[in-house]
C-alpha positions, 0 to 999 in steps of 0.5 A: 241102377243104384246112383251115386248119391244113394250109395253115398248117402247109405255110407254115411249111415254109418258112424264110423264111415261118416266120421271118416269122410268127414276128415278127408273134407278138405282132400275131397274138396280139393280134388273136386276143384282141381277136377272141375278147373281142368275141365272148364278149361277143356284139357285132358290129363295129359294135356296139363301134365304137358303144360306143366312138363310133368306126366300124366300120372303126377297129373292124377295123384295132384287131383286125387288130393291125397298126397303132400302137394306142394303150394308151388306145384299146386299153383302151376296146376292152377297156371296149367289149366288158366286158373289162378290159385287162392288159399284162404283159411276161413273162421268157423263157427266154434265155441270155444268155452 
């Protein structure tokens, strides 16, 4: 059975895939943290989509992370499954000569 990471790590052979992935970083991130919050805090979809009034299916497009979502929307979600949100804008490394 090929694993996940094997399939991954045959995609990124490729250039062009490689440099794709890599702008949607930030949208993979996200989605990964809004995942992992929700499961930590043991709730279904359904659950924090109750929670925060919504259907399930806004549930789901909000932790696909490829969609505008709002800061404010973003931080109920975060209330929903007991988090807090925090945003933070980090420097890189990057010369800029």
């Amino acid at each position: 059975m090929t694993k996940l990471l094997d399939l991954k790590a045959e995609f990124l052979n490729n250039s062009e895939n490689r440099v794709a992935y890599e702008v949607l970083a930030p949208e993979f991130d996200l989605a990964r943290k809004l995942i992992a919050a929700r499961a930590m805090a043991g709730l279904s979809q359904r659950e924090v989509a109750d929670r925060m009034g919504t259907r399930q299916s806004e549930v789901s497009r909000i932790e696909g992370a490829r969609q505008n979502i709002s800061i404010a929307k973003l931080a109920k979600y975060a209330s929903a499954v007991g988090a807090k949100l925090d945003i933070r804008i980090e420097p890189i490394n990057v010369d800029l000569n």
